[in-house]
C-alpha positions in Angstrom: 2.8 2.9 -30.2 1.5 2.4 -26.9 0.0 -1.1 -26.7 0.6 -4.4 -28.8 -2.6 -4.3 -30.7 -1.7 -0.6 -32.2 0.1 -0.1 -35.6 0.5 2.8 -37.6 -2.0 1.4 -40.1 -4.6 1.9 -37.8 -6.6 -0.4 -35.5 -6.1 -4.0 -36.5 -8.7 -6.4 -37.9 -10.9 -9.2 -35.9 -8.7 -11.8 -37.7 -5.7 -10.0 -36.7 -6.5 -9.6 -33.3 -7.7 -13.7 -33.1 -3.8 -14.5 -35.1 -1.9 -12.2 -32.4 -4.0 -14.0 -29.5 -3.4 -17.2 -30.7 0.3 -15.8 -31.4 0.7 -15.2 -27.5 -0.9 -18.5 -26.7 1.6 -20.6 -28.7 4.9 -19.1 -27.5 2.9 -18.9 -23.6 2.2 -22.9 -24.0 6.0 -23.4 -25.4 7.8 -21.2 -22.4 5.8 -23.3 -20.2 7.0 -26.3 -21.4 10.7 -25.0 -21.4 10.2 -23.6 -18.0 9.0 -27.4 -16.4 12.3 -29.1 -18.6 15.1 -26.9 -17.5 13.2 -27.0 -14.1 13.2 -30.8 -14.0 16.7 -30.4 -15.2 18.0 -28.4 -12.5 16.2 -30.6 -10.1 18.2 -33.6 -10.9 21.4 -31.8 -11.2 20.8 -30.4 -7.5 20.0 -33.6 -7.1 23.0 -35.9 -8.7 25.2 -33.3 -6.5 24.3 -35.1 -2.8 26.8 -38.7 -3.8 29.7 -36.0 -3.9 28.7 -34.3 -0.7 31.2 -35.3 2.6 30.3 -38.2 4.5 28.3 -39.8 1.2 29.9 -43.0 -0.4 31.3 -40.9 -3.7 32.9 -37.8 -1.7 36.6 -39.6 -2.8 35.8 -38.4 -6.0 34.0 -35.3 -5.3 37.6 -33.1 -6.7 36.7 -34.0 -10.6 33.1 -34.8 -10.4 31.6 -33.0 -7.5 32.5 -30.2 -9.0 31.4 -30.5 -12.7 27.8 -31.3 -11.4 28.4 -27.7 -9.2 29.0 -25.6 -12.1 26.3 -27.4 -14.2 23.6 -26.7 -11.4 24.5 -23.3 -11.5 24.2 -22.9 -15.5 21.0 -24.6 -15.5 20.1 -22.7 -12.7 20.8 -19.6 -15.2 18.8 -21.2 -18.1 16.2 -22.2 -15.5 15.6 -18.0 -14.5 16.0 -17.0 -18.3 12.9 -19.6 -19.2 10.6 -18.4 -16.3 11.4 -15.1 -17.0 10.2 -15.7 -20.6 7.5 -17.2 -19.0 6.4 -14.7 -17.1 6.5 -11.9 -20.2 4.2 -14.7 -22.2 1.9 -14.9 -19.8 1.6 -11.3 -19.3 1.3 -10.4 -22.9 -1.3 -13.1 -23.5 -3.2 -11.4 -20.1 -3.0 -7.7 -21.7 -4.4 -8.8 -24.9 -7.2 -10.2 -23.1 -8.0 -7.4 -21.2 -8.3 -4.8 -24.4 
């Protein structure tokens, strides 16, 4: 099996091949959107981290806070890769069924 439109059955149907395209568009349109939340996400994180930074009004309480908001930039900074990743596989399955 050397491509996603193969099976063992034999070469699939129109209506197959217009269910498997409209498959890839579905999960491409819902990584997108996942990709722009945890993006947005991380972006305020990043963002809520600057009060805690030295010479900023909230750096007296930078021990318990500042450092909370450090380790949650860096998970979403995890989930963040993991969605554009699966991004990125979308888009490039939805691009290979186009071009067969």
């Amino acid at each position: 099996m050397n491509s996603i439109l193969e099976t063992g059955d034999g070469p699939l149907s129109e209506e197959e091949v217009i269910a498997v395209k409209q498959n890839a568009i579905t999960r491409l349109s819902f990584w997108k959107k996942r990709s722009l939340y945890s993006a947005a996400a991380l972006f305020l994180s990043c963002v809520s981290v600057v009060p805690f930074s030295s010479g900023h009004f909230l750096h007296a309480a930078s021990e318990p806070f500042g450092r909370l908001l450090v380790c949650l930039s860096m998970g979403l900074f995890l989930w963040f890769v993991h969605c554009v990743m699966l991004l990125w596989r979308a888009w490039t399955a939805l691009r290979t069924l186009y071009r067969k």
